[in-house]
C-alpha positions as CSV (number, residue, x, y, z in Angstrom):
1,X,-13.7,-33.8,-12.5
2,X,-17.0,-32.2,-11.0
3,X,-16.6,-30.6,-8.0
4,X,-19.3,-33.5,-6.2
5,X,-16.6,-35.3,-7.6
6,X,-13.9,-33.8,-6.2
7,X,-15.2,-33.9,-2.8
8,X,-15.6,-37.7,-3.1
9,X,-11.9,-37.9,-4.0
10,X,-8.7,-37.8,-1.7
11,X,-8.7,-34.2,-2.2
12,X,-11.7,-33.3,0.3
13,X,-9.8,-33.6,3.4
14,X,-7.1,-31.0,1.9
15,X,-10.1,-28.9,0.9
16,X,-11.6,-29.1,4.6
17,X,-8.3,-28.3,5.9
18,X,-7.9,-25.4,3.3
19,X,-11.2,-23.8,3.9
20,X,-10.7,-24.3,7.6
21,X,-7.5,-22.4,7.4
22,X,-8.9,-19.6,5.0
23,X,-11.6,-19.0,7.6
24,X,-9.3,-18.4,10.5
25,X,-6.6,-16.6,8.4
26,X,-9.6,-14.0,7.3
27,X,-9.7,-10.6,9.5
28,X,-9.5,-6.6,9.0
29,X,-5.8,-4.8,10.1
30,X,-7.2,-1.3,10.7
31,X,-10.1,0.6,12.1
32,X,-12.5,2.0,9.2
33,X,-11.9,5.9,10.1
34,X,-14.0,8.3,8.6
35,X,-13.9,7.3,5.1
36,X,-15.4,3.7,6.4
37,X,-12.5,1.4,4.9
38,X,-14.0,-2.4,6.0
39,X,-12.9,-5.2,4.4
40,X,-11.9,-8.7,5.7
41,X,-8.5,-9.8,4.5
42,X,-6.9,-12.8,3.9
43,X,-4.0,-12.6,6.2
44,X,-1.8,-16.4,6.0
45,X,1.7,-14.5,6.6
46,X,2.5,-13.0,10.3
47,X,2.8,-10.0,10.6
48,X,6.6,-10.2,12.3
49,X,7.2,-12.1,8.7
50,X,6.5,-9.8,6.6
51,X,8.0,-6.6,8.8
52,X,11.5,-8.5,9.0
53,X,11.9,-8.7,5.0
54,X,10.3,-5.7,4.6
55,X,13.2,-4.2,7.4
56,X,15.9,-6.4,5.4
57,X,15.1,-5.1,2.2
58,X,14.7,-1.2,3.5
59,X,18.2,-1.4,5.4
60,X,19.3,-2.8,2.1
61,X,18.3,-0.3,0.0
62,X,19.6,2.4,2.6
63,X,23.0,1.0,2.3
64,X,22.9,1.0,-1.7
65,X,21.9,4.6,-1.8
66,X,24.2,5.6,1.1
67,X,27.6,3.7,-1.3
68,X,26.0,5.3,-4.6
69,X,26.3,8.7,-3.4
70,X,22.3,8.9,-3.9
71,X,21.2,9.2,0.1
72,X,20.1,12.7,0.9
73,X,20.1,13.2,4.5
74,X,19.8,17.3,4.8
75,X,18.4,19.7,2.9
76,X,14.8,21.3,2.2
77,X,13.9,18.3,0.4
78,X,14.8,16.1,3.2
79,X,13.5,18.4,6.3
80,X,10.1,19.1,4.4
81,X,9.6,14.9,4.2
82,X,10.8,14.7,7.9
83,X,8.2,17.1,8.9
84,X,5.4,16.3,6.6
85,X,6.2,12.7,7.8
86,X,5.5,13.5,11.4
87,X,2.4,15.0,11.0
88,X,1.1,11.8,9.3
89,X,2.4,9.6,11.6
90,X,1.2,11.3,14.5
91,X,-2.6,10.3,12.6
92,X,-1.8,6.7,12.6
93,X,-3.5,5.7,15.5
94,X,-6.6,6.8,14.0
95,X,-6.8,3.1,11.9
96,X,-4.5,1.7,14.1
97,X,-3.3,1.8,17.9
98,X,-0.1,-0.1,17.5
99,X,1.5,1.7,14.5
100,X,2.2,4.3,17.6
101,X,4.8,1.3,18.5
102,X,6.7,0.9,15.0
103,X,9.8,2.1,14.1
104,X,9.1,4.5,11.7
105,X,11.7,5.5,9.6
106,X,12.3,7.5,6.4
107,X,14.9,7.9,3.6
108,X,15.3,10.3,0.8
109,X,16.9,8.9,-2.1
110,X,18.4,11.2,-5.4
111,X,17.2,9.3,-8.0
112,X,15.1,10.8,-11.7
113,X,12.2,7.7,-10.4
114,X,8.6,9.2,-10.1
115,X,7.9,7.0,-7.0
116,X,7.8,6.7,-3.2
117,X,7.1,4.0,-1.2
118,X,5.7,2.7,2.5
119,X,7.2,-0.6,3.2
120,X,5.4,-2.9,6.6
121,X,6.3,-1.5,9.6
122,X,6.7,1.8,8.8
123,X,9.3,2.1,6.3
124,X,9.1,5.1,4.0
125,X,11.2,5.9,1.0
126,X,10.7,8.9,-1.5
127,X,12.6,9.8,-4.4
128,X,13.6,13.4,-5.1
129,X,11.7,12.6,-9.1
130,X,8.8,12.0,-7.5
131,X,9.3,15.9,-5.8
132,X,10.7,17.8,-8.6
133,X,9.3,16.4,-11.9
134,X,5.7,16.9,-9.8
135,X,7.5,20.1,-8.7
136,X,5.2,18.9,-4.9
137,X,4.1,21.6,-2.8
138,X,3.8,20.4,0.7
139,X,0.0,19.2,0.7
140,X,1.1,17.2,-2.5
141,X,3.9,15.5,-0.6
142,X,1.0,14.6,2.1
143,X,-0.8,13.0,-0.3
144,X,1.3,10.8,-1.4
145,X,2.7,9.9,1.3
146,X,-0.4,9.5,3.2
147,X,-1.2,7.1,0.4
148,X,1.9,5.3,1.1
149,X,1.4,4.9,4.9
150,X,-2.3,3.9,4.4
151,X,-0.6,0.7,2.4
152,X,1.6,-0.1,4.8
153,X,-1.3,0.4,7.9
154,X,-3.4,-1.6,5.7
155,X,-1.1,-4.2,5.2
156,X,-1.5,-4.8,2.0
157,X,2.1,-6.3,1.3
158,X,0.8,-9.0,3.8
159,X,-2.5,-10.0,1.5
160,X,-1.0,-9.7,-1.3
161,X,1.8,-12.4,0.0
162,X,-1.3,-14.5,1.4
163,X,-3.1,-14.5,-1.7
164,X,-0.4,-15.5,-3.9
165,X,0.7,-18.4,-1.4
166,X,-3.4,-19.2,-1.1
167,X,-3.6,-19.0,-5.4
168,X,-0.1,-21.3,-5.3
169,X,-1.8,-24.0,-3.2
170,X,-5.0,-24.0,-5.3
171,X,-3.8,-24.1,-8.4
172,X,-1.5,-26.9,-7.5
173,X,-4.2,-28.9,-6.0
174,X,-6.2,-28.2,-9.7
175,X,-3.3,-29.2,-11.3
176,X,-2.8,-32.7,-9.7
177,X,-7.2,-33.3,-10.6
178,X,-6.2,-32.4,-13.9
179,X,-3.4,-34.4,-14.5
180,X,-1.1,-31.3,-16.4
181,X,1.0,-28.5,-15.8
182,X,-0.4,-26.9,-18.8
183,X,-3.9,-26.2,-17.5
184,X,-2.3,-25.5,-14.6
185,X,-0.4,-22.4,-16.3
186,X,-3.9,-21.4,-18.3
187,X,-5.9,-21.1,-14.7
188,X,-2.9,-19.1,-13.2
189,X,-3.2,-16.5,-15.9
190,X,-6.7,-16.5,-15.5
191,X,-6.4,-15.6,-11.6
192,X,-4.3,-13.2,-12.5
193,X,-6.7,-10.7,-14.2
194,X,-10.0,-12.0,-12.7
195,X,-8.8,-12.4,-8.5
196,X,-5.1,-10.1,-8.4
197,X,-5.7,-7.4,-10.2
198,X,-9.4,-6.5,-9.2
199,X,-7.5,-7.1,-5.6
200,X,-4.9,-4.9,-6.4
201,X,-7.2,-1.9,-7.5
202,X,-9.1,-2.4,-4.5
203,X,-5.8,-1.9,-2.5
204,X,-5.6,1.0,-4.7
205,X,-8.7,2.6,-3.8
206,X,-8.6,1.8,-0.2
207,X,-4.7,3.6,0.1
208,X,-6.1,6.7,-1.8
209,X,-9.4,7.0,1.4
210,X,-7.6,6.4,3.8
211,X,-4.8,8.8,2.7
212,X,-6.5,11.6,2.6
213,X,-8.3,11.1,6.0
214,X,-4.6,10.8,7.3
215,X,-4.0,14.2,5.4
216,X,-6.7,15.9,6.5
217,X,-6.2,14.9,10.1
218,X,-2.6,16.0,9.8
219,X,-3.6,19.9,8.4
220,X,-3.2,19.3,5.2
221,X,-5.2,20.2,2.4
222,X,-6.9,17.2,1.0
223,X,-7.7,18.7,-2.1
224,X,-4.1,18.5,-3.4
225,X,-5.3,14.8,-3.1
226,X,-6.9,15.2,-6.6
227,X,-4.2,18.2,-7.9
228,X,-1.7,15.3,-7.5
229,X,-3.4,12.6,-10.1
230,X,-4.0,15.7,-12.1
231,X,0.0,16.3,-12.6
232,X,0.7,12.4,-12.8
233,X,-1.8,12.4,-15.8
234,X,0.2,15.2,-17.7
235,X,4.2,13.6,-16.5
236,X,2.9,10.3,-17.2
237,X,1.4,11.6,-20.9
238,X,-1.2,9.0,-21.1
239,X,1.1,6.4,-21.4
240,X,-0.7,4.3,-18.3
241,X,-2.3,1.1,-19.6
242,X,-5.9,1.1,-19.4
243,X,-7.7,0.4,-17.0
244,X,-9.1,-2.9,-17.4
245,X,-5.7,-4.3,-17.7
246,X,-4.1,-2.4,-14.9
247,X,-3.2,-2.7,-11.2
248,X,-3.9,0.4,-10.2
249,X,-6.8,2.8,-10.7
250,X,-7.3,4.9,-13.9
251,X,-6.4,9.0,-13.0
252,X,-9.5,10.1,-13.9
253,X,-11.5,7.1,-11.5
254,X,-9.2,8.3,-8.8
255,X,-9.7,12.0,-9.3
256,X,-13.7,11.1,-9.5
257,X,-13.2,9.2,-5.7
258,X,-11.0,11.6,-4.3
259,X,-13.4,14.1,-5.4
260,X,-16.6,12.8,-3.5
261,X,-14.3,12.1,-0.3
262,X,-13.9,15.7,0.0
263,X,-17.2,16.4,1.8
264,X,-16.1,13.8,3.8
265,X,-12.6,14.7,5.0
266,X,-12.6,18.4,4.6
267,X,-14.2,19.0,8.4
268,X,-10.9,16.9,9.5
269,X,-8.7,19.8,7.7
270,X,-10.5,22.1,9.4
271,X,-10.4,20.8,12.9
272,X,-6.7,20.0,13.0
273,X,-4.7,20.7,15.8
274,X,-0.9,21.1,15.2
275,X,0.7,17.9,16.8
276,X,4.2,18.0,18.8
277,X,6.2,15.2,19.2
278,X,8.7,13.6,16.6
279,X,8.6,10.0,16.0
280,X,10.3,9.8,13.3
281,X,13.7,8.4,13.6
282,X,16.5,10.1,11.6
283,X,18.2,8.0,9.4
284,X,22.1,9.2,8.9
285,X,24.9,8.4,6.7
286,X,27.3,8.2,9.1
């Protein structure tokens, strides 16, 4: 069916109400910063939504680690996150003004897994892998978790739930002018690599800026930014897929970005005031 077609058929008025709805849904979560991170978003999932699984799941996987035996909850590990954490978090503001108002919160869990994470709403999880295997000094830690919080800020778990309930609709709508489930299964992989994962790689690159402006702000040298992708390259011993086929960005595209922000983010370094407060709330296994 041509698409002149298709907009003689029963399906315009779903269409009208489609694009209608993509055009209001369509808006930027964060203020660009210094590293100039504007991009309109398709945003179909509140905002309260997504926060309360993301909570559910995060008190959830407290819990686990806390019956496991695997929740830290002292130690250097845990007191250098806590205070690298606060530093961060203190920079929030600078994307946006109401992450001041979230309840931040984060866990250390003891677990080999080279990962850490930023759920919505401020919910940040490391692993102590991640810290030893990297063997992280302090600015390392800051990148990565500055990376982390510039998902959540970002709110990329929001678009990425809005585009797959946007890609659900469509293709269902393709499958019913094509009469088959089995095209429809042919043009969902083909969304997959040519509208996720371009999308995913952007969220990628825009994580890694504003990171390190968040870093940089914070006192923390942004140049262990690029020192960080430099030891995942070796732990991870080139076994990454390439890049084409990937959801994230190659090592050696993000070492090349991070490299050319440093002009950028390095008077922020410079100028940074230590901050005072603690807004981090202490998570306990009592």
């Amino acid at each position: 069916m041509s698409f002149l077609a298709l907009c003689h058929s029963p399906f315009r008025a779903s269409l009208s109400v489609v694009a209608l709805s993509l055009l209001v849904a369509c808006g930027t979560t964060t203020k660009p910063g210094t590293v100039g991170v504007q991009r309109q978003q398709l945003l179909l999932v509140s905002a309260t939504e997504i926060e309360h699984i993301a909570a559910s799941s995060y008190a959830g996987q407290f819990n686990k680690a806390k019956a496991s035996g695997t929740l830290v909850t002292s130690g250097r590990d845990y007191d250098r996150l806590r205070t690298i954490g606060t530093r961060l978090i203190q920079q929030a503001g600078v994307f946006r003004e109401d992450s001041k108002r979230w309840q931040w919160q984060i866990t250390l869990i003891d677990a080999p897994t080279l990962n850490a994470s930023c759920a919505p709403g401020g919910k940040i999880t490391f692993y102590t892998g991640i810290i030893r295997r990297l063997q992280l000094n302090d600015d390392e830690i800051a990148a990565i978790m500055g990376h982390e919080i510039a998902h959540a800020l970002r709110e990329h778990g929001r678009e990425r739930v809005s585009q797959q309930l946007g890609q659900q609709f469509a293709l269902g709508l393709l499958a019913a002018t094509k009469n088959g489930a089995q095209y429809a299964g042919l043009a969902g992989q083909a969304s997959n690599v040519l509208f996720m994962l371009p999308n995913s790689r952007t969220h990628e690159s825009e994580a890694d800026k504003m990171g390190v402006e968040l870093m940089a702000r914070a006192g923390y040298n942004p140049a262990a930014a690029i020192n960080v992708w430099r030891k995942m390259d070796v732990a991870t011993q080139g076994k990454a897929p390439p890049e084409f086929l990937s959801t994230h960005p190659s090592h050696s595209s993000r070492i090349q970005e991070l490299t050319a922000l440093q002009p950028v983010v390095r008077p922020l370094y410079e100028a940074h005031t230590p901050p005072s407060t603690l807004p981090v709330r202490r998570r306990t296994a009592d």
